[in-house]
C-alpha positions, 0 to 999 in steps of 0.5 A: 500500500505504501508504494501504491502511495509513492508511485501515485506520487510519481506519476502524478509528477510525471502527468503534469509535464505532460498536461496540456498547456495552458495556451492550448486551451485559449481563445483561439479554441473557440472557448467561452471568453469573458471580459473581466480578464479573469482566469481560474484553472481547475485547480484553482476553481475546485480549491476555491470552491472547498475554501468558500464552503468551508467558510461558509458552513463550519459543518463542511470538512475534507478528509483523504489520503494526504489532502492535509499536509501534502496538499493532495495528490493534486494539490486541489486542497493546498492551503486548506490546512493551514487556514482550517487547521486538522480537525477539518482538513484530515489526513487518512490511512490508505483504506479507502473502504474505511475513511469512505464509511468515516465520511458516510457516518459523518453525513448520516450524523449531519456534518458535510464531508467532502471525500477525497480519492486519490484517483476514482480507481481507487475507490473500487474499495469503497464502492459498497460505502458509496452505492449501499451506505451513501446511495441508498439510506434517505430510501432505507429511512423513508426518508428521514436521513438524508446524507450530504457527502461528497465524493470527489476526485480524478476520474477517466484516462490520464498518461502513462498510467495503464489499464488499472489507472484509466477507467471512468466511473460516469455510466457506474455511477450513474446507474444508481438511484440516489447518487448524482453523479457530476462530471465537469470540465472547465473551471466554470463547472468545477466551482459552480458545480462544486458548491452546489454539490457541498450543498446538496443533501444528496450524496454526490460523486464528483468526477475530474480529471487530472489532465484538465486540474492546470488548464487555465479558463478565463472566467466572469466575475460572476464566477469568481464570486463568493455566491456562485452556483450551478445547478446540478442537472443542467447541461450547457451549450457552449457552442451553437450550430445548426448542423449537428449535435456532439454531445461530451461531457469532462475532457472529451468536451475539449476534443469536442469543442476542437472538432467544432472548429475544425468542422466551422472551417469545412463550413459544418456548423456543430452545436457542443452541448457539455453534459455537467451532470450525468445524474440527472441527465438533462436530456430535455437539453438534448432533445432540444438540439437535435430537433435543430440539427437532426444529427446526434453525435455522442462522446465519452472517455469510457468503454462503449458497452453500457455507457452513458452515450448508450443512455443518451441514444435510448432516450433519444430513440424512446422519445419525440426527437427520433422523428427529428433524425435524419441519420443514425446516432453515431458514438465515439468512445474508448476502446473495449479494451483494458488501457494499454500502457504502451504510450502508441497503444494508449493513445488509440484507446481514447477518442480525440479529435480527429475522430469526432471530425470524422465520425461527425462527417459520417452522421452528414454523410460527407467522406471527405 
């Protein structure tokens, strides 16, 4: 357990040399602007959003494997200790299943933990804390305890961190009445979404991903306030178009919003929709799009079995909007493979962006 510790310290060092720069993500990538000139990363937005709760409700504390003094793996809780000292920044034992159950008991007694995973992969050992204790006590009391616990951490594909380190946990979690089950991307997301989580008397499980935590996104000083939610369960269109609808939610939104750009400049306007939330899906905003552009067009990180783009086109195809298509529903998603290592291997595991350009082609029936 101790060199899992060590190695997640590692590679973590390791991925950050190979995030994305900051200026990849800029402007120039047809991403929402704001003119106050502000910039928040995600890093900094998810921070942010912890300290402002935690002022706020002294109720609210975090608790993981080294969120504390190390400042987490990620450095998403640095500072934290040093302003709410340890009886609410505490660090954990690497036993996911036990500090889980801790924060279970913790919401049940009504306090609101904010639950750190090193990685999502690793909360496979808290799995029954989340899906039977979290998930299904308001039901088993008829109501009458409610659990406000956050879990959070990053979630989906990374580099170089093999087929044990890569899953994303969107459609796992999804499949369960009682938890919502969020999935941001930008900084926006990470903050609005973060609060109104910390705020929820519903258990929710939180999902990021460490390739977007030193992305930069400029930001409105609404964003930046103090008071600044979002609501859980509403998807957002970042980019409007009329031809067809890709709908993506975490990092694949970045591949998404990219294709869009690349797709404006062979004249096919594509309409981005970020999903925020899996659970509820807002596929009212959805449904909407597609009787616009009468295409559909859905990504994601993980495997195509069972995923949460095979949710959205059975509710496309059971619903009103499936008379509005005029091609099938295409998906882009990870390999049905575990993740390979191998850094060739890897990187035709995941969706990127010129496969959404060329899948969305093949929903307008264009090959060229």
């Amino acid at each position: 357990m101790a060199s899992r510790l060590a190695f997640s310290r590692l590679t973590a060092l390791h991925r950050s040399r190979l995030s994305v720069p900051t200026k990849f993500l800029r402007l120039a990538r047809g991403y929402a602007t704001a003119d106050d000139g502000h910039s928040l990363t995600v890093r900094e937005a998810l921070n942010a959003a912890m300290e402002e709760e935690m002022l706020r409700d002294e109720s609210v504390f975090v608790m993981g494997e080294e969120v504390a003094r190390y400042n987490g793996a990620y450095k998403v809780t640095k500072g934290l200790l040093d302003k709410f000292g340890e009886k609410r920044v505490i660090d954990t034992p690497i036993t996911e299943m036990g500090f889980a159950g801790i924060a279970v008991g913790a919401a049940l007694e009504g306090l609101r933990p904010v639950c750190e995973f090193m990685t999502w992969n690793f909360a496979m050992q808290a799995i029954d804390q989340i899906v039977n204790s979290a998930g299904k006590t308001y039901y088993m009391s008829g109501g009458n305890v409610p659990c406000p616990v956050v879990f959070r951490g990053p979630n989906g594909a990374a580099a170089g961190v093999a087929a044990q380190h890569s899953q994303d946990y969107a459609s796992w979690y999804g499949q369960i009445p009682g938890l919502k089950v969020v999935s941001p991307w930008n900084a926006k997301d990470c903050k609005g979404l973060l609060k109104s989580a910390i705020r929820d008397p519903n258990p929710v499980v939180f999902l990021e991903n460490e390739m977007m935590y030193g992305v930069s996104f400029p930001v409105s000083a609404e964003v930046m306030s103090d008071n600044f939610l979002l609501p859980i369960g509403k998807a957002e269109v970042e980019r409007e178009g009329s031809d067809v609808t890709i709908v993506a939610h975490s990092k694949m939104v970045t591949h998404s919003m990219e294709a869009a750009e690349a797709l404006a400049k062979e004249g096919i306007k594509a309409e981005v929709i970020n999903l925020r939330s899996i659970r509820p899906l807002d596929i009212d905003t959805i449904k909407k799009s597609v009787k616009k552009t009468n295409r559909l067009l859905v990504v994601e990180g993980g495997f195509p079995a069972f995923g949460v783009g095979s949710e959205i086109c059975a509710q496309i195809v059971e619903s009103e909007a499936f008379d509005y298509l005029d091609a099938p529903v295409e998906r882009v998603t990870g390999a049905d493979v575990p993740t390979p290592y191998a850094t060739n291997l890897e990187a035709l595991a995941f969706p990127d962006t010129s496969l959404i350009v060329k899948v969305a082609k093949r929903a307008l029936y264009r090959t060229n």
